[in-house]
C-alpha positions as CSV (number, residue, x, y, z in Angstrom):
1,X,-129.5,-170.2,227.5
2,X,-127.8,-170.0,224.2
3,X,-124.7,-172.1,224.1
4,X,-121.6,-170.4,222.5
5,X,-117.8,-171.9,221.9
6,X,-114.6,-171.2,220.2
7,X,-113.9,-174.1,219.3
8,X,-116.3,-174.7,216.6
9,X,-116.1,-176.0,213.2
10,X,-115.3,-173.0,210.6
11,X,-118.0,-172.9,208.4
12,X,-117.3,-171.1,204.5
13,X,-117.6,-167.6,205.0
14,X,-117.2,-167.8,208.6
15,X,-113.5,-167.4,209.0
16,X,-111.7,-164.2,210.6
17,X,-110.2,-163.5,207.3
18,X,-113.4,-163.6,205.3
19,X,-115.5,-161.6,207.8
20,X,-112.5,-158.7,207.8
21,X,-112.3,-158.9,204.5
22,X,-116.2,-158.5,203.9
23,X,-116.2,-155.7,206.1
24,X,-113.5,-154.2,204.4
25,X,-115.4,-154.2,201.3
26,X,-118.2,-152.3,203.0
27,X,-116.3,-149.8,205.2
28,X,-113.2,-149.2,203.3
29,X,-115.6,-146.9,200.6
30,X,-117.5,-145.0,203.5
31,X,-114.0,-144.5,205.3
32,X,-112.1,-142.7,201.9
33,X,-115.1,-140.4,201.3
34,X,-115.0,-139.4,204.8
35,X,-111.0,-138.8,204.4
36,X,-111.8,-137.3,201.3
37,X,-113.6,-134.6,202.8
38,X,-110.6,-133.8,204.7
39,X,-109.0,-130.4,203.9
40,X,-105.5,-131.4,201.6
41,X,-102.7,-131.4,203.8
42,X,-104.6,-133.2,206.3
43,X,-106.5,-135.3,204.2
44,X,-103.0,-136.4,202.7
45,X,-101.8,-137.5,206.6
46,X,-104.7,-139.5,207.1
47,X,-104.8,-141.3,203.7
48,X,-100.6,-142.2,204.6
49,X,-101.6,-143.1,207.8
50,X,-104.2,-145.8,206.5
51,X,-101.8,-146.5,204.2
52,X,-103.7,-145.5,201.3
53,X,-100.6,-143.8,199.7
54,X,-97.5,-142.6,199.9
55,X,-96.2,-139.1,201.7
56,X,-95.8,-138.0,198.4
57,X,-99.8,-138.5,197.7
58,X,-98.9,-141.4,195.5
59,X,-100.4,-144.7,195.6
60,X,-98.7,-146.9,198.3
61,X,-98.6,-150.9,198.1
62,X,-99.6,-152.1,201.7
63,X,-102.2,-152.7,204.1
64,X,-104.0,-150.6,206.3
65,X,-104.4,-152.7,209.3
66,X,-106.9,-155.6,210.5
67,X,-109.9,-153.2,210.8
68,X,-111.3,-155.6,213.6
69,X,-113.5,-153.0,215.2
70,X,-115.1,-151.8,212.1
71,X,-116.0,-155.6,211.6
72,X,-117.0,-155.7,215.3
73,X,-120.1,-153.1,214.6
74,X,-121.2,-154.9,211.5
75,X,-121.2,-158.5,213.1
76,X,-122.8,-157.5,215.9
77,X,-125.8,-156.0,213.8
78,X,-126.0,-159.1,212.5
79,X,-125.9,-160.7,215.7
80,X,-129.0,-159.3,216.9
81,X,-130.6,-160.2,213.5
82,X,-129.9,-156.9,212.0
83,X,-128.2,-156.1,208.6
84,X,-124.9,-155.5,208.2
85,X,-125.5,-152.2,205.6
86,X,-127.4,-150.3,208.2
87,X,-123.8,-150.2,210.4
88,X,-121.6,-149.0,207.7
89,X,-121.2,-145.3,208.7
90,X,-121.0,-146.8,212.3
91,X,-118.4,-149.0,211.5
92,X,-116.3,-146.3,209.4
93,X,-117.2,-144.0,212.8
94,X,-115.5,-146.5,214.5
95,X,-112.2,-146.9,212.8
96,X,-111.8,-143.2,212.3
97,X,-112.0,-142.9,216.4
98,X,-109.7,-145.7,216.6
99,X,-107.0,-144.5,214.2
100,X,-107.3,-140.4,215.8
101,X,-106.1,-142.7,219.2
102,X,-103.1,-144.1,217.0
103,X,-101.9,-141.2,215.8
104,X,-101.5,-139.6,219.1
105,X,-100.6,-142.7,221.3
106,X,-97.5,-143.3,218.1
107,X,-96.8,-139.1,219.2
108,X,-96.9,-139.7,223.3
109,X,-94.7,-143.1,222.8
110,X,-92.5,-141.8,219.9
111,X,-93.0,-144.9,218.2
112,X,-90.6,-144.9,215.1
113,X,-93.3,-147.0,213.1
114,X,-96.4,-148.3,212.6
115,X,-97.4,-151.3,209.8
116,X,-93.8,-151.6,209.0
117,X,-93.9,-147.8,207.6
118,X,-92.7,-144.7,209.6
119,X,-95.4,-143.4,211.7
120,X,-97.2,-140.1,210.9
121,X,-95.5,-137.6,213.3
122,X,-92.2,-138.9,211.7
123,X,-93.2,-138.0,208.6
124,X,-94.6,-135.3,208.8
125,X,-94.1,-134.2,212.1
126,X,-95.7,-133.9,215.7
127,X,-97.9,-131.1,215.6
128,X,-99.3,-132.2,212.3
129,X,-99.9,-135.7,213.5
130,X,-101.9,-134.4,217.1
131,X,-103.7,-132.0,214.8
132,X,-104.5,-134.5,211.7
133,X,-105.9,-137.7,214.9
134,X,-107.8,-134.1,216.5
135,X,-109.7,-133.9,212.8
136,X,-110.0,-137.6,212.8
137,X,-111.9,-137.8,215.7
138,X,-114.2,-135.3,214.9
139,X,-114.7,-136.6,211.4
140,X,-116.0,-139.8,213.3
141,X,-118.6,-138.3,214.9
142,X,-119.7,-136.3,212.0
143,X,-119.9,-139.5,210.1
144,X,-122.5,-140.8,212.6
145,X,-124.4,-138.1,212.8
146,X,-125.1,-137.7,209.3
147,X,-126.7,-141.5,209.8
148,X,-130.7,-140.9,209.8
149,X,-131.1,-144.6,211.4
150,X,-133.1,-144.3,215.0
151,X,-130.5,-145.5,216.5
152,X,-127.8,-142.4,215.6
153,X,-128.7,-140.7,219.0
154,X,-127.7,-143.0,221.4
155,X,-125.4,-144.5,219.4
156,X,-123.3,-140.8,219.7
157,X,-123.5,-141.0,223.1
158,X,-122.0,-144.2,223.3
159,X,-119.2,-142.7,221.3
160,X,-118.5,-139.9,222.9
161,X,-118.8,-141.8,226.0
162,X,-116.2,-144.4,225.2
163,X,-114.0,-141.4,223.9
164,X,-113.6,-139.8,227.5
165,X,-112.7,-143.5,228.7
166,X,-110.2,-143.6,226.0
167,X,-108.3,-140.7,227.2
168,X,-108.7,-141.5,230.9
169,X,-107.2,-145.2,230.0
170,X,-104.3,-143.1,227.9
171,X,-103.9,-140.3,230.7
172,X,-103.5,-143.3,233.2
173,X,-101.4,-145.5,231.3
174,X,-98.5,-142.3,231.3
175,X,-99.0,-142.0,234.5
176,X,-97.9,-145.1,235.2
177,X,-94.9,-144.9,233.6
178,X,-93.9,-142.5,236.4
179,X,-94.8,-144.9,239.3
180,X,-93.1,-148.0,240.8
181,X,-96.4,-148.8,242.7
182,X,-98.7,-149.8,240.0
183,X,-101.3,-152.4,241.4
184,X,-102.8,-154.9,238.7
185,X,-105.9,-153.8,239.2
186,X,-104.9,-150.4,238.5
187,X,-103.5,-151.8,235.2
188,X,-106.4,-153.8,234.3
189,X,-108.9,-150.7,234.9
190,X,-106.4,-148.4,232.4
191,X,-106.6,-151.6,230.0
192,X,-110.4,-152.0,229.7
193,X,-110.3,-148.4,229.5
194,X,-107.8,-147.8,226.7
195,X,-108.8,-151.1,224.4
196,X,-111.6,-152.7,226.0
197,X,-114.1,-149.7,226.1
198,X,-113.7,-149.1,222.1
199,X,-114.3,-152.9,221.2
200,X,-117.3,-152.7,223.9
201,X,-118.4,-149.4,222.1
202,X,-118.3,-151.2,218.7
203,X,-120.0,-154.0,219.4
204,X,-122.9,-151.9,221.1
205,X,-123.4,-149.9,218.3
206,X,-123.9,-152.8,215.8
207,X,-126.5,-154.0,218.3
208,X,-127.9,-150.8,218.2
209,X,-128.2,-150.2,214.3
210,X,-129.2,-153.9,213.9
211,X,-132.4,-152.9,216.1
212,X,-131.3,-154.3,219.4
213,X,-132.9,-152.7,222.3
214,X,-130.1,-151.0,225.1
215,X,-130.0,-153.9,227.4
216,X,-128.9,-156.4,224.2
217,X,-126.4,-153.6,223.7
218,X,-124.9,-153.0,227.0
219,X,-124.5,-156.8,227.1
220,X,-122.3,-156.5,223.9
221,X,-120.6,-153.8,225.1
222,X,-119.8,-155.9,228.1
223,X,-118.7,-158.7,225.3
224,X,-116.3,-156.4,223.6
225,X,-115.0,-155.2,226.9
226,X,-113.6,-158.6,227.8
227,X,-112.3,-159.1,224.0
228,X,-110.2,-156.3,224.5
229,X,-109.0,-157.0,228.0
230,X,-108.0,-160.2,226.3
231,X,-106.9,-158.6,223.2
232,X,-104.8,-156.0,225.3
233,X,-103.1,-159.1,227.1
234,X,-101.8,-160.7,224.4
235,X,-100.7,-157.5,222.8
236,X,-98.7,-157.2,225.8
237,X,-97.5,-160.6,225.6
238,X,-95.8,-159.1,221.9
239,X,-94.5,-156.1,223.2
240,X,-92.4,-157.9,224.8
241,X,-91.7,-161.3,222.9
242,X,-93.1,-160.5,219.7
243,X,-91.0,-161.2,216.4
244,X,-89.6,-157.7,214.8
245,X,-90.3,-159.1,211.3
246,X,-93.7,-159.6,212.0
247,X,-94.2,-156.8,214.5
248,X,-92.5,-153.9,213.2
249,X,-91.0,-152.7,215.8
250,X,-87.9,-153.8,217.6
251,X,-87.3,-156.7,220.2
252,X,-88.6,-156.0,223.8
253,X,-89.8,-152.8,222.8
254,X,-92.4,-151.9,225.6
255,X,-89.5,-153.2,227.8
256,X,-87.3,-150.6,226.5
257,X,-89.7,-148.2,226.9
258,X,-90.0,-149.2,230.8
259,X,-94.0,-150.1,229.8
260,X,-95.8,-150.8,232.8
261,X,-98.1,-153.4,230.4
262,X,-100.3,-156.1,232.0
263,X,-97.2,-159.5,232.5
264,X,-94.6,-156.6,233.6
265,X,-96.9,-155.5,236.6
266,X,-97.8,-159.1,237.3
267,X,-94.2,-159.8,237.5
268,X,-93.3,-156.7,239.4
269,X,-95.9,-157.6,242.3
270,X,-94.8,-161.4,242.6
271,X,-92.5,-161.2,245.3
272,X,-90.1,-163.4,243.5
273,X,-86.2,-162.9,243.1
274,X,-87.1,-162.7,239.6
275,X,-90.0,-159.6,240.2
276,X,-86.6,-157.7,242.2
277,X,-84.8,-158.3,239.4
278,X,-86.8,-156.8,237.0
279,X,-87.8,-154.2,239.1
280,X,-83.8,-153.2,239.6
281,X,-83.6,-153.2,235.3
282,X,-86.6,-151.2,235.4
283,X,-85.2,-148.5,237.9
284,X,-82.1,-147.9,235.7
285,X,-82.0,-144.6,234.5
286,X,-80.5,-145.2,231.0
287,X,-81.1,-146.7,227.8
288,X,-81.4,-151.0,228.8
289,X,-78.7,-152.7,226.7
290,X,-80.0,-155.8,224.4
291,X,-78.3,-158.2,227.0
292,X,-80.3,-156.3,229.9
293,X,-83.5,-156.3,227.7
294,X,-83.0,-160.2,227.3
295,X,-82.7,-160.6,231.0
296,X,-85.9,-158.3,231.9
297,X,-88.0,-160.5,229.4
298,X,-86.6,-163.6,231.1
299,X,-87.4,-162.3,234.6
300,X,-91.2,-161.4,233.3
301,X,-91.7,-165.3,232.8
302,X,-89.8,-166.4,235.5
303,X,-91.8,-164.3,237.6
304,X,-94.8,-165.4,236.4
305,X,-96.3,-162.9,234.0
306,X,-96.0,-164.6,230.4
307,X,-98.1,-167.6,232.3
308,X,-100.8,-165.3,234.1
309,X,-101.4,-163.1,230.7
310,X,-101.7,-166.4,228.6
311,X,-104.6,-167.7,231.1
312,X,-105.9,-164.4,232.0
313,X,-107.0,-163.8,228.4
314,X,-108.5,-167.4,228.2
315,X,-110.4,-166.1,231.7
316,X,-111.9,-163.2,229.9
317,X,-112.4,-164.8,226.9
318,X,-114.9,-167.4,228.5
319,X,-116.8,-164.3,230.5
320,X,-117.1,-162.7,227.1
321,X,-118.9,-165.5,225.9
322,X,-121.4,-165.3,228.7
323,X,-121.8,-162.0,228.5
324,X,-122.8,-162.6,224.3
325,X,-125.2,-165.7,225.5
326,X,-127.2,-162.9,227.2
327,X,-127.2,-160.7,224.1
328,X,-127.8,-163.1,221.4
329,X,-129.8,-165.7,221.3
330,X,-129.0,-168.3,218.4
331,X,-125.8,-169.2,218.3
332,X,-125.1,-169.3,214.8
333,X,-126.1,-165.5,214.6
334,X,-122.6,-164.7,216.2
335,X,-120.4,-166.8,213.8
336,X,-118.5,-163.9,212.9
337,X,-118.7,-162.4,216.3
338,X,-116.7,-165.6,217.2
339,X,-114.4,-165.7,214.6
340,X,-113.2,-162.2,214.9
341,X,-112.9,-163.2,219.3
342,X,-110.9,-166.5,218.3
343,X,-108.9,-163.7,216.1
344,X,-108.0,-161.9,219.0
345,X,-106.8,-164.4,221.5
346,X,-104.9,-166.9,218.5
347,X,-102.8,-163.8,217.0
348,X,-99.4,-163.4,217.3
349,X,-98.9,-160.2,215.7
């Protein structure tokens, strides 16, 4: 069997920042002519949203996120010995899906911003913001089906697939806001389901257009699956400890919002004095103060949640790795698979 590590020597060209920025080079185009086909007023939402310009339609100054899942599809075509070029419209597929789930998850959490910017529905308010992520995600899946590679077929099924999951994870993630008896395993299966099954999706798709056969491709799917679990858990780990001036978004904010992410429902099922306490901030049926925010951060690590997210995501990290030794069988063919994992689990905003 193929060995694979993260801790591995960086060659040139091998870094996360390169391989997102090569990617970038290659989707970006394919992403603005599929924006571009947008009708006006929605076309203008979308382009703010990826922070291509301002609300005004003017030029903005900024970035439009990491784009990690559009690099996902392309280095997993390249993976399987594929080429890279043969994912683009996959990869732009992709990131449109994934940015039609930010628009409405920044609507259902009124999340004041998004890439330091205000977010869509604030802008330009709610109903254009659900109706501009609705054209989004249908502009996705005409981008792939306008692909004429062999693998187009299935690879729309995946899609739509991992779309369903997507709102299932969503539908049970609000749910939970309304219940004090959230089990973790509840929370994991709503976290592979929101995160995990679009990085899974991505990376079987660039198997898929690289020429992979489906059992190669459910293997990367599997891969990206435990990436995201891990990605999701250290997300959660800066919702709540995250720095505002690199996040965006204020101190403790899924605190304040009574999230019920992955450390909080650790913490909440510990049985510890410090699991009642939080439980008692959570319960309050008013806005938590910054002191009371402090002390419900505190009592997640006391009870044990900042720990068991930290190693949890180092857990599904190492099964993602077995999971990409089934898949791929030289090692060196998933540099930039690796880089963009060791991406996920080292970030810290």
């Amino acid at each position: 069997m193929a060995i694979f590590t993260l801790e591995r020597d960086h060659r040139e060209g091998n870094e996360a920042a390169d391989v997102l920025a090569r990617a970038r080079t290659v989707v970006d185009p394919a992403l603005r002519a599929a924006v571009e086909s947008l009708p006006g007023a929605m076309r203008l939402i979308a382009g703010y949203h990826f922070g291509w310009w301002e609300a005004d339609g003017t030029p903005a100054v900024g970035g439009s996120g990491k784009a990690i899942r559009p690099a996902m599809v392309l280095a997993a075509a390249q993976a399987v010995g594929g080429r890279a070029a043969d994912a683009v419209r996959a990869a732009a597929a992709v990131e449109l899906v994934h940015n039609f789930t930010l628009l409405h998850d920044d609507v259902i959490d009124r999340d004041p911003t998004r890439r330091h910017r205000p977010t869509v529905w604030r802008v330009f308010g709610t109903t254009e913001a659900i109706l501009a992520g609705d054209a989004m995600h249908s502009l996705g899946l005409r981008v792939l089906a306008e692909e004429p590679h062999p693998a187009t077929r299935a690879a729309i099924r995946r899609l739509a697939d991992c779309i369903v999951e997507l709102c299932a994870g969503q539908q049970a993630d609000c749910a939970f806001e309304q219940r004090s008896d959230v089990s973790l395993a509840e929370c994991l299966a709503m976290a592979e389901g929101k995160t995990g099954a679009l990085l899974g999706s991505a990376c079987a798709m660039g198997a898929l257009f690289g020429g992979a056969g489906e059992r190669a491709a459910d293997a990367l799917d599997a891969f990206g699956r435990e990436i995201g679990l891990a990605f999701q858990l250290i997300d959660d780990l800066i919702g709540i400890w995250g720095d505002p001036a690199v996040t965006g978004k204020p101190v403790g904010a899924d605190l304040a919002a009574r999230k019920k992410s992955l450390p909080v429902v650790f913490a909440l099922g510990s049985d510890t004095a410090a699991g009642e306490e939080l439980a008692e901030l959570y319960a309050l049926d008013r806005p938590l103060s910054p002191a009371e925010l402090e002390r419900a951060a505190t009592a997640v690590e006391k009870a044990g949640g900042r720990g068991w997210a930290q190693g949890e995501s180092c857990d599904r990290m190492a099964a993602a790795i077995a999971h990409l030794a089934d898949a791929v069988p030289v090692p060196s063919a998933a540099d930039d698979l690796l880089a963009l994992a060791e991406l996920v689990t080292r970030r810290s905003h």
